[in-house]
C-alpha positions in Angstrom: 234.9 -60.8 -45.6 234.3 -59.6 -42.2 234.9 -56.3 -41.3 235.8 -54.7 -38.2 235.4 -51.1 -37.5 235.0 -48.5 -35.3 236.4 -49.1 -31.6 237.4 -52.2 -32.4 240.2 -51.0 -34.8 240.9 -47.4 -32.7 244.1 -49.2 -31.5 245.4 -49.9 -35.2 244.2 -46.3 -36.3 246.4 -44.9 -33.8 249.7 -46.4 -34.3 249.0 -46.4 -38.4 249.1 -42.8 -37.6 251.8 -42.4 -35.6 253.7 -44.5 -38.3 252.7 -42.2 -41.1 253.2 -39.2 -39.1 257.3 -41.0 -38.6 257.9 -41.1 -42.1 256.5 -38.1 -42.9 258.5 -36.4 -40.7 261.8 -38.9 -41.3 261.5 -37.0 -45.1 260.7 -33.3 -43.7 264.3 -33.9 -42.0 265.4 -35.3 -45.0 264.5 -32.1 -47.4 265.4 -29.7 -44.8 268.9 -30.8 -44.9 268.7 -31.4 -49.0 267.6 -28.1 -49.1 270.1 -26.8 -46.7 273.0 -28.3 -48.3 271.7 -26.6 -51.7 269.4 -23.7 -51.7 270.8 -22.4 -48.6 274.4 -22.7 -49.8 273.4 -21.2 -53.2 275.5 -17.8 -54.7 272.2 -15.6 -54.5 271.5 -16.7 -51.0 274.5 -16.4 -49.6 275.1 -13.0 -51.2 271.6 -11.1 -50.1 272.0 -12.8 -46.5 275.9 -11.4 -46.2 274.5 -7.7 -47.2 272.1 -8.1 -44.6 274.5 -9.1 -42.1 276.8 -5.9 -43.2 274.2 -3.4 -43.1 272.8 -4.8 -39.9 276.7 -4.7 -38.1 277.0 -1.0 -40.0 273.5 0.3 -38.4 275.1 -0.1 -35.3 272.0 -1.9 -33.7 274.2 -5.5 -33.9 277.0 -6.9 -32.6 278.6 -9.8 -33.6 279.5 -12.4 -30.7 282.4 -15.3 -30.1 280.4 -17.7 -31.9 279.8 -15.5 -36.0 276.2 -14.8 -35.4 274.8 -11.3 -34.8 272.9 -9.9 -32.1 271.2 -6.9 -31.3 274.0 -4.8 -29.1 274.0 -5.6 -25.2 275.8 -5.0 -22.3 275.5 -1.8 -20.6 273.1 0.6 -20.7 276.0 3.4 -22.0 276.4 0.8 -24.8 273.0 0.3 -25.7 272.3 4.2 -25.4 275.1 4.7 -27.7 274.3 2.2 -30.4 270.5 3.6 -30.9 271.6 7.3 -30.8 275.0 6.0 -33.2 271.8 4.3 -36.0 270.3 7.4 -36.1 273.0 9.5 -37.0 273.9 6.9 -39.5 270.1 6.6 -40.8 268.9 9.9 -40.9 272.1 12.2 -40.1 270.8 13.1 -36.2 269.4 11.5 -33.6 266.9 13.7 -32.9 264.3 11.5 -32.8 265.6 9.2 -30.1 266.9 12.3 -27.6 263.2 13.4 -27.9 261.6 10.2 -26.9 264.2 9.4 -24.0 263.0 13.1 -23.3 259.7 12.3 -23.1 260.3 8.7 -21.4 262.3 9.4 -18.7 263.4 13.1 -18.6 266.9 12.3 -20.3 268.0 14.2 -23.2 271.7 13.6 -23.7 274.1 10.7 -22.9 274.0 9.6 -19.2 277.7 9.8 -17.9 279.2 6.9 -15.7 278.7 8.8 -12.5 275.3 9.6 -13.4 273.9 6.0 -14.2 275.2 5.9 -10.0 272.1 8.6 -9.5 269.2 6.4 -10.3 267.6 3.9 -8.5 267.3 0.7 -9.3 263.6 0.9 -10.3 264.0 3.5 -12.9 267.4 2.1 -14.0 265.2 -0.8 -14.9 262.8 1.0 -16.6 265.5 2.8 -18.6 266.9 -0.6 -19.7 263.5 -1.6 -20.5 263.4 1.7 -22.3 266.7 1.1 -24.5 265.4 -2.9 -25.5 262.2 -1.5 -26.9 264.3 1.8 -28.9 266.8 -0.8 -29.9 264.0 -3.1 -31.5 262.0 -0.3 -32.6 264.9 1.4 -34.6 265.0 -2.4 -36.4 261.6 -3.3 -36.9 259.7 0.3 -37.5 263.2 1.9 -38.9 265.7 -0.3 -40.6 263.3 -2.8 -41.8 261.2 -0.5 -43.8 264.7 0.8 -45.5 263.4 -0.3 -49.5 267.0 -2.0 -50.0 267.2 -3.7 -47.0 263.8 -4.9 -47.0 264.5 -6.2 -50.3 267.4 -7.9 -48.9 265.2 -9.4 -45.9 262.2 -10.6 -48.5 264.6 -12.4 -50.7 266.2 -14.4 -47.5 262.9 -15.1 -46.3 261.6 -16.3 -49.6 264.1 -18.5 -49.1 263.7 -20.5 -46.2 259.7 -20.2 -46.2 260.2 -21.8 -49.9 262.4 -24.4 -48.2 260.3 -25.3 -45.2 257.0 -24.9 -46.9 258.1 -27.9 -49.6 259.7 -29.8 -46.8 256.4 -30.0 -45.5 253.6 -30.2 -48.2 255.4 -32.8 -50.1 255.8 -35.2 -47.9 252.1 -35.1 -46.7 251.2 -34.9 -50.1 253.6 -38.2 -51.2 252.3 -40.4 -48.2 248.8 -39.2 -47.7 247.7 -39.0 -51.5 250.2 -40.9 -53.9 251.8 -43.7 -51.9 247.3 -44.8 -51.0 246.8 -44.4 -54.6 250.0 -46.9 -55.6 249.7 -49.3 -52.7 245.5 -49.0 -53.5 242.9 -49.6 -51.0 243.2 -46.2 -49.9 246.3 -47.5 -47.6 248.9 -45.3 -46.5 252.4 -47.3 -45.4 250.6 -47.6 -41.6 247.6 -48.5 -42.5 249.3 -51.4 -44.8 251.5 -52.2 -42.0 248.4 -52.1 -39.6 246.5 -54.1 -42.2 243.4 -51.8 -42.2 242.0 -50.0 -45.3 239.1 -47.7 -46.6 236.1 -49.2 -47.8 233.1 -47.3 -49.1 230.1 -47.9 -47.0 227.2 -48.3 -49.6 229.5 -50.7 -52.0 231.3 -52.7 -49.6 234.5 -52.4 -52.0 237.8 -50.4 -51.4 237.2 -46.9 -52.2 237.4 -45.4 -55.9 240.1 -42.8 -56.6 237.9 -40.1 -57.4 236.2 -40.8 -53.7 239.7 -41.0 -52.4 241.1 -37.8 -54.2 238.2 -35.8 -52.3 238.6 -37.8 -48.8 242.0 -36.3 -49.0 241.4 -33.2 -50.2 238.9 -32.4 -47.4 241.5 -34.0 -44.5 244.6 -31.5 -45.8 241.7 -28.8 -45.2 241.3 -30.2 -41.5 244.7 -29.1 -40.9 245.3 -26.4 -42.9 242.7 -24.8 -40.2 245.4 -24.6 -38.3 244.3 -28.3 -36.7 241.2 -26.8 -35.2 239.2 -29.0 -37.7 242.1 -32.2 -37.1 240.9 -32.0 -33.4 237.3 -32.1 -34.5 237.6 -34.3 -36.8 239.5 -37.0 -33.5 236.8 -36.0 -31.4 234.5 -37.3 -34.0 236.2 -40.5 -34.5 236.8 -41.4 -31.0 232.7 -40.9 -29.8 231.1 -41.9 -33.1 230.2 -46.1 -32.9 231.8 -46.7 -36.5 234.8 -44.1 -36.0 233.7 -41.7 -38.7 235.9 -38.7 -39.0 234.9 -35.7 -40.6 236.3 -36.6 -44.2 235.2 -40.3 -43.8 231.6 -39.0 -43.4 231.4 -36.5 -46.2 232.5 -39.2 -48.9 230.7 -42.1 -46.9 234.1 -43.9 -46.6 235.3 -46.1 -43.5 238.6 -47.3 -42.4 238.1 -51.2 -41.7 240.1 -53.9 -40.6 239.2 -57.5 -43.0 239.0 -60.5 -40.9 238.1 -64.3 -42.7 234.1 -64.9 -42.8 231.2 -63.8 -45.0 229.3 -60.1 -44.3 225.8 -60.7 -43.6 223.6 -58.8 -45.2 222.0 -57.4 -42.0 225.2 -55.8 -41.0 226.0 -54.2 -44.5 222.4 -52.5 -44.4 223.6 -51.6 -40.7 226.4 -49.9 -42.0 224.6 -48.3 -44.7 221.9 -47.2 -42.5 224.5 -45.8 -40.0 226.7 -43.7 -42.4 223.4 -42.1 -42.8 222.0 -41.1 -38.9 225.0 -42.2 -36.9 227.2 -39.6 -37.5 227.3 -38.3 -33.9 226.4 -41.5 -32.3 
């Protein structure tokens, strides 16, 4: 066989990518909403996420709107001034605390009256709702979320949906980039079969072994687990090397080829061999 490689092939590369990269995230959709329909909709879930909204609405700091869903309390100033001063008294027993840093903010120890908000100027009526948004989120984040029971209540929800989005993701990759290659052999992914192109290793001229395959695989899910940095690399790589190495292709000597009809000649396998040796950056 004939092999094509390199440029020649980008085209096919790209869309057997953007193929794989459909059904992978056709089945992330998929297990969200599996796992949405059930984990999210379990007893214990439910439960720990209905306390949190109850102690949240009781701190004072949220307000439920129209549509169910909680929000941090908005509206006026008065309102906001209240609700932070009103989580303190609930928290701690005083809101000490809060009447010394408006003290120390803006000069304002006690509730502003109606008439009074009428005394200050627009910029430091600004300021002072600037002021109340970061007390309202500090009295959450530094306060409330450091309470042991409700922090308990928070870890449990978020083990929860990280659980659920982290398996929505891994297994998919995991199903079309390492078992689906492994059943359809050839090292093809559904693109690359539908693309007809496959991984050969350079030296043997034959389809790649599993073991080589296991490790090609290994080392791409480490490109993006580096948060892409080593993905974009790794395209970089492919796109201004001759044969279209990527980073994982070179490691395990391993390139994605398109067959075409017509004998090899032994010239161009030793140039292959010779160039998955010195023609890495080429």
């Amino acid at each position: 066989m004939e092999y094509k490689y390199g440029k020649e092939i980008f085209f096919k590369r790209v869309c057997a990518f953007l193929i794989d990269a459909l059904c992978i995230g056709l089945t992330f959709l998929l297990m969200v909403t599996i796992f949405d329909l059930t984990i999210m909709n379990s007893s214990s879930y439910k439960e720990a996420y209905q306390k949190q909204i109850e102690i949240g609405l009781q701190s004072h700091l949220f307000a439920q709107k129209e549509d169910g869903s909680i929000d941090f309390v908005s509206g006026s100033p008065e309102n906001q001034d209240k609700a932070i001063s009103d989580f303190y008294i609930w928290y701690e027993g005083n809101d000490s605390t809060y009447k010394e840093h408006k003290a120390e903010e803006i000069g304002v120890l006690f509730y502003l009256e109606d008439d009074e908000y009428k005394l200050i100027n627009d910029y430091d009526i600004e300021k002072y709702k600037k002021f109340l948004v970061d007390e309202l989120k500090s009295a959450y984040y530094d306060v409330l979320c450091n309470d042991p029971e409700y922090k308990k209540l928070r870890n449990e929800t978020s083990a929860y949906i990280n659980s659920s989005l982290t398996s929505s993701i891994v297994v998919p990759c995991i199903l079309y980039l390492y078992f689906i290659p492994l059943i359809l052999k050839k090292g093809q992914t559904i693109g690359k079969k539908i693309m007809r192109i496959e991984i050969i290793n350079i030296a043997t001229q034959e389809n790649i072994k599993e073991g080589f395959f296991t490790l090609r695989t290994l080392v791409l899910f480490v490109e993006f687990l580096s948060v892409g940095i080593l993905a974009m690399v790794s395209l970089v790589v492919c796109i201004f090397t001759k044969k279209g190495f990527t980073i994982h292709d070179f490691l395990v000597q391993s390139l994605v080829v398109s067959k075409s009809s017509g004998q090899i000649d032994e010239s161009k396998k030793q140039q292959l061999i010779k160039g998955s040796k010195n023609d890495g950056t080429n």
